[in-house]
BALOBA-1460 file (C-alpha; in Angstrom, 3 decimals):
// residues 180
<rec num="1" residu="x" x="13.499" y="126.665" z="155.330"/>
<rec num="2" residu="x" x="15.173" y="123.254" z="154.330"/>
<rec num="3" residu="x" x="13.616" y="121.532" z="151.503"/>
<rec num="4" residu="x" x="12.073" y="123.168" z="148.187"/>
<rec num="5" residu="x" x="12.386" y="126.666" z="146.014"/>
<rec num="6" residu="x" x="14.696" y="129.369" z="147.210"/>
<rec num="7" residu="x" x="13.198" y="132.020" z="148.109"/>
<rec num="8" residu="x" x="14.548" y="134.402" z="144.985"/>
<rec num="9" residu="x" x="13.026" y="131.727" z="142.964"/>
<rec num="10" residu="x" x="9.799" y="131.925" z="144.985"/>
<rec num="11" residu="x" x="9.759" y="135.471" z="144.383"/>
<rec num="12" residu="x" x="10.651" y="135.270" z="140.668"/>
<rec num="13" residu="x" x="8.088" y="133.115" z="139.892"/>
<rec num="14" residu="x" x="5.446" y="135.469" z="141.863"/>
<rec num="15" residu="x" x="7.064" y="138.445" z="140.025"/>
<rec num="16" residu="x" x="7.319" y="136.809" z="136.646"/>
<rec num="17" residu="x" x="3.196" y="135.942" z="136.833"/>
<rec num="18" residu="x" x="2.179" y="139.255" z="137.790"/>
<rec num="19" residu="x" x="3.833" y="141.271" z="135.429"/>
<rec num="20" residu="x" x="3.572" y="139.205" z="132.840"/>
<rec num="21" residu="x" x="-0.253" y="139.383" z="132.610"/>
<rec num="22" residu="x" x="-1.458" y="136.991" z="135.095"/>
<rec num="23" residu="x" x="-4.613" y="138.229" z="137.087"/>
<rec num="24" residu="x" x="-2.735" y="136.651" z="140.223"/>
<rec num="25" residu="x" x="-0.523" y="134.669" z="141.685"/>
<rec num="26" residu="x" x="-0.969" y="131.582" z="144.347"/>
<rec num="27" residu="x" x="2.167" y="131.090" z="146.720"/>
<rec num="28" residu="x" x="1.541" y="127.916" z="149.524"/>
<rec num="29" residu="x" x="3.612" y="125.683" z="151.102"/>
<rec num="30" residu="x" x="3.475" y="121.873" z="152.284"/>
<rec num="31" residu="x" x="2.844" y="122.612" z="155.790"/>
<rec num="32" residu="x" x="0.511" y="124.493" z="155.240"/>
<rec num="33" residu="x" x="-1.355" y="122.925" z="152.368"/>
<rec num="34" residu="x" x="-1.455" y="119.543" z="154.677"/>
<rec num="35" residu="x" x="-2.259" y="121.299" z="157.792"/>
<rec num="36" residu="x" x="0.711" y="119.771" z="159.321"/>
<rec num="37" residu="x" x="1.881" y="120.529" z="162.807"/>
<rec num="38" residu="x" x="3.773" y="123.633" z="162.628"/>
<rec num="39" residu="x" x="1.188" y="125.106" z="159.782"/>
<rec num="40" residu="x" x="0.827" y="128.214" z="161.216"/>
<rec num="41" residu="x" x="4.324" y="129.093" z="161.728"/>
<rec num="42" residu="x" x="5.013" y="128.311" z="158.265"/>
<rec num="43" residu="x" x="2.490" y="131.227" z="157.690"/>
<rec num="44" residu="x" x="5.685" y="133.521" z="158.742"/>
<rec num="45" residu="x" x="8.114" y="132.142" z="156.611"/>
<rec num="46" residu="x" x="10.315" y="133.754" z="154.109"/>
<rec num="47" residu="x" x="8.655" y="132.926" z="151.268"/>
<rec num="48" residu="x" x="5.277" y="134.059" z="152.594"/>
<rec num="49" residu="x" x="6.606" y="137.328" z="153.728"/>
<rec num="50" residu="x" x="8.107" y="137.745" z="150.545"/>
<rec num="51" residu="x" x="4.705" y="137.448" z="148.705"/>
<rec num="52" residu="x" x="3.154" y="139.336" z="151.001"/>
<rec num="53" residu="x" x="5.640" y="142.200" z="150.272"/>
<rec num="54" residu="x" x="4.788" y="142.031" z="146.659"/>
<rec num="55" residu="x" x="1.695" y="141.906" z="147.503"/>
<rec num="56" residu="x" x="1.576" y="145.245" z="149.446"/>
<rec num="57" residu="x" x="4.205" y="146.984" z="146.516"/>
<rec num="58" residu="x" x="1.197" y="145.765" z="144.215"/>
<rec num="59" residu="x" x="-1.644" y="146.341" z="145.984"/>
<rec num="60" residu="x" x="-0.547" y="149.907" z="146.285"/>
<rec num="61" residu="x" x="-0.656" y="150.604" z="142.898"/>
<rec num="62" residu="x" x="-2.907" y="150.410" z="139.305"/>
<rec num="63" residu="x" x="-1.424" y="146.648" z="138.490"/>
<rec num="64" residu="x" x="-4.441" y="146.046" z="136.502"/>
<rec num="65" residu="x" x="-3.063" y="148.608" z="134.144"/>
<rec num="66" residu="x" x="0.281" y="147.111" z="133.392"/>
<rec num="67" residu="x" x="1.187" y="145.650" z="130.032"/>
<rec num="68" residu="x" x="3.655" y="143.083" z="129.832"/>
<rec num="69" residu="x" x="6.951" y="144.558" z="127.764"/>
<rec num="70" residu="x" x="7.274" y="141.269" z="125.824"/>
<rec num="71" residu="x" x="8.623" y="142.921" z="122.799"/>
<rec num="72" residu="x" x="11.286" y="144.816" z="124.909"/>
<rec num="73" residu="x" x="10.405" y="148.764" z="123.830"/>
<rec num="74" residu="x" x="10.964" y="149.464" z="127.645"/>
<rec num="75" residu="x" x="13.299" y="147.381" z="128.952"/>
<rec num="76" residu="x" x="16.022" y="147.215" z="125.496"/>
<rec num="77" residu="x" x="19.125" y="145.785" z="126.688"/>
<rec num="78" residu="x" x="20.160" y="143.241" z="130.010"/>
<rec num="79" residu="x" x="16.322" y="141.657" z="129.908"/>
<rec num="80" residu="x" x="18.039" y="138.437" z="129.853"/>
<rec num="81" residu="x" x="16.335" y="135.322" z="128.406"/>
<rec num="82" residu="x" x="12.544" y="134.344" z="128.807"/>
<rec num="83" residu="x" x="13.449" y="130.916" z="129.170"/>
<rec num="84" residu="x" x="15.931" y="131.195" z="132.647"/>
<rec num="85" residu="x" x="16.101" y="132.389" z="135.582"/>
<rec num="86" residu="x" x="18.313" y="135.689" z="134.223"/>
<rec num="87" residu="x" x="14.665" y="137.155" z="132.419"/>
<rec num="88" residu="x" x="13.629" y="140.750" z="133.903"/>
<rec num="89" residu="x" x="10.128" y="140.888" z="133.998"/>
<rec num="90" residu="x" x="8.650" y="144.200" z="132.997"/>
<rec num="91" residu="x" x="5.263" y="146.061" z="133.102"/>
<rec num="92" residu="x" x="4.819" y="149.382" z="131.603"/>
<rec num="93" residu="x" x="0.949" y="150.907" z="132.355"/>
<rec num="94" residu="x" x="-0.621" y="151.386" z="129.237"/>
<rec num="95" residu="x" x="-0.674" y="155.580" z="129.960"/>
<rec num="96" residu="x" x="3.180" y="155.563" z="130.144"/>
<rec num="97" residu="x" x="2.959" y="156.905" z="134.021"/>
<rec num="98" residu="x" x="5.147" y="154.098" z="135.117"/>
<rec num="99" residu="x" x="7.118" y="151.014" z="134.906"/>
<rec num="100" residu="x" x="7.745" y="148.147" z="137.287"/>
<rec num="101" residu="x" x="10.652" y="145.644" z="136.651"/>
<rec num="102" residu="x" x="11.551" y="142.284" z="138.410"/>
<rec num="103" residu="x" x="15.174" y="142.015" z="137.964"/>
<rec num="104" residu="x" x="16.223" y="138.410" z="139.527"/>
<rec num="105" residu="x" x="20.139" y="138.382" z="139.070"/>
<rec num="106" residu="x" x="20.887" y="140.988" z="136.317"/>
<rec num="107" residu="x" x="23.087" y="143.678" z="137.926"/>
<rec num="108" residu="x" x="22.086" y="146.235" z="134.873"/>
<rec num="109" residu="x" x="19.357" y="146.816" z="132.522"/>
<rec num="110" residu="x" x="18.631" y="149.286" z="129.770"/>
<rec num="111" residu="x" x="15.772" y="151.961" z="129.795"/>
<rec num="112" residu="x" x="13.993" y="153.378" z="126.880"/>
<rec num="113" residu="x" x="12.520" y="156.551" z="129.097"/>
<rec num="114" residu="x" x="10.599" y="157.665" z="126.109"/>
<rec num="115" residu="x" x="8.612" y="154.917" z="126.783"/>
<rec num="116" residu="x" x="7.335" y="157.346" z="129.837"/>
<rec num="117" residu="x" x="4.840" y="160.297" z="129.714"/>
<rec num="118" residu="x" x="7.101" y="162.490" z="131.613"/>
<rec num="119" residu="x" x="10.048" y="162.919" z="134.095"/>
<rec num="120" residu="x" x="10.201" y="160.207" z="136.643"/>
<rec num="121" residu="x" x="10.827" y="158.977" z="140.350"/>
<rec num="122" residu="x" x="13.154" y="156.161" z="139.860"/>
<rec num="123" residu="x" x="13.355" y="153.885" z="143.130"/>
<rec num="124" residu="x" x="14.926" y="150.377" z="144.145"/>
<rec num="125" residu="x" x="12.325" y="148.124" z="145.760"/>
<rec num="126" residu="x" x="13.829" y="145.168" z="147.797"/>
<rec num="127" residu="x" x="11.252" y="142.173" z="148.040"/>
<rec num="128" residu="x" x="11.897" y="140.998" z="150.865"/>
<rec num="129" residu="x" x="11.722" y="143.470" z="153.404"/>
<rec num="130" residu="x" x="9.307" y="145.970" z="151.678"/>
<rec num="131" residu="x" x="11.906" y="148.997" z="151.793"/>
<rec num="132" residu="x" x="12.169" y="151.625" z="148.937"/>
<rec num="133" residu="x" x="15.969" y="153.570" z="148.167"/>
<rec num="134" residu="x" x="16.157" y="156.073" z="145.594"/>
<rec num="135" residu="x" x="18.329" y="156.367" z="142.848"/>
<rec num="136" residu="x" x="20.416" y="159.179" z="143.110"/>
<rec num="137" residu="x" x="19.970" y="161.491" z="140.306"/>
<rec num="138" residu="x" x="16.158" y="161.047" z="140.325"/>
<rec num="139" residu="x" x="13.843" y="162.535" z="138.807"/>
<rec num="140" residu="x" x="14.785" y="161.158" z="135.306"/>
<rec num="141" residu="x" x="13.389" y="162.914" z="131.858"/>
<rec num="142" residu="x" x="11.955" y="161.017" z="129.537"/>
<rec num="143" residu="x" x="14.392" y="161.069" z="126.853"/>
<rec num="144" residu="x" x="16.723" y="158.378" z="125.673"/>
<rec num="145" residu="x" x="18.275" y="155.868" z="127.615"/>
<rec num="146" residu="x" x="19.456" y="155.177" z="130.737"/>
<rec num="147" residu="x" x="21.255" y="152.268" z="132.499"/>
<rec num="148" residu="x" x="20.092" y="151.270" z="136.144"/>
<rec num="149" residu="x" x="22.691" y="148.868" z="138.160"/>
<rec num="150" residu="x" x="20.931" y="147.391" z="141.242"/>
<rec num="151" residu="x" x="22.811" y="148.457" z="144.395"/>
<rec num="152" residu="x" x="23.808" y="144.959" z="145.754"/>
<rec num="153" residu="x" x="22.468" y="142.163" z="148.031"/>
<rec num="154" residu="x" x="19.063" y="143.057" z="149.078"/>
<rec num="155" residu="x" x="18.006" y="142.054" z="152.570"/>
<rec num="156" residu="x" x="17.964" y="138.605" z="152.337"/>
<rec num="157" residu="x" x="21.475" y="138.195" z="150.337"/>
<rec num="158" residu="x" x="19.924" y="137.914" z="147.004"/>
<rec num="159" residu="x" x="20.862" y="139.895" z="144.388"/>
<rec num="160" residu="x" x="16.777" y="140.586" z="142.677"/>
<rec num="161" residu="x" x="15.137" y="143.957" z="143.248"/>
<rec num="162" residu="x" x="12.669" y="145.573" z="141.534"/>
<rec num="163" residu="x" x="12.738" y="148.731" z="139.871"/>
<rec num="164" residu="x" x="10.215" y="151.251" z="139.957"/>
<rec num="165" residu="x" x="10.030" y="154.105" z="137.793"/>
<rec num="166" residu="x" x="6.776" y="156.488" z="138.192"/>
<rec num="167" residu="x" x="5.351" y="159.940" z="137.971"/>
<rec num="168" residu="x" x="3.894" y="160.462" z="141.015"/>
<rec num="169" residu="x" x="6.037" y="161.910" z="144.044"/>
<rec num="170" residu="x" x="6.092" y="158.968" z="145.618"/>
<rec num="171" residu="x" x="4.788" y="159.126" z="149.245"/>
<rec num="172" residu="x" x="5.712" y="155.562" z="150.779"/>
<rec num="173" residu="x" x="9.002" y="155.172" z="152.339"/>
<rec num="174" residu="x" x="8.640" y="151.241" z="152.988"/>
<rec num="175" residu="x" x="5.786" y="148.527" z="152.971"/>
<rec num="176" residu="x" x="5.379" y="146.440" z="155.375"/>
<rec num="177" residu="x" x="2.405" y="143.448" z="156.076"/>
<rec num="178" residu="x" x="2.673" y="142.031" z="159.377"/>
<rec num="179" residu="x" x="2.564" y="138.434" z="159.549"/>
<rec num="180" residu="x" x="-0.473" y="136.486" z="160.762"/>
């Protein structure tokens, strides 16, 4: 989509401001913003079916209950640094039922699972097409660590995913929001 943000860094910055304790994120683009001539085709484009894949992964689940894990009890090791593009964003809900991490080019990160109430689902969300693979060896206890390597390229190339680790059996196999 020639000029402007990649679309990982589109989605990092959406990722970054949502579980770090924003209330919400705004994603636009020039054609659209200027009504220009091809503004509604622009509605389709990769980075606005990207957001509205997060949007669906978010919208599907208690996000107003997730703490930002700032101090780095959840995610302990590979949370790369807060001030580049390496930093894994991570929200824990406030219960312990679950965890959601953005990881934008980190292959592996380190879990505390006592940070979680009980066993847990662990899944690989990829962000841009809305499809969920699980980890083999899932459901994890909730006792000491445990390292999770992303599985490659997602759809678009990339190499961010996010991880999801939750209580529930989870039900959804993929999200998908069809574009306008």
């Amino acid at each position: 989509e020639g000029e402007g943000a990649s679309d990982a860094c589109l989605r990092s910055q959406a990722y970054w401001s949502i579980l770090g304790g924003s209330t919400g994120h705004l994603f636009g683009n020039t054609p659209i913003w200027l009504f220009g001539s091809d503004w509604q085709g622009s509605l389709n484009s990769n980075g606005a079916r990207s957001m509205a894949q997060m949007y669906a992964l978010f919208a599907s689940r208690a996000w107003h209950n997730l703490v930002p894990d700032y101090a780095h009890q959840v995610v302990t090791a590979g949370y790369g640094d807060i001030n580049d593009t390496s930093y894994v964003a991570v929200a824990r809900t406030s219960d312990g039922g679950s965890v959601i991490a953005y990881i934008p080019e980190t292959p592996t990160i380190t879990v505390d699972m006592s940070q979680l109430i009980g066993p847990v689902t662990a899944r690989w969300f990829d962000p841009v097409v809305g499809t969920f693979t699980d980890i083999t060896g899932s459901p994890f206890v909730n006792v000491g660590s445990r390292d999770f390597t992303t599985p490659g390229p997602n759809a678009g190339g990339n190499a961010d995913w996010v991880l999801l680790l939750e209580l529930a059996t989870p039900q959804d196999q993929s999200l998908s929001f069809t574009s306008m």
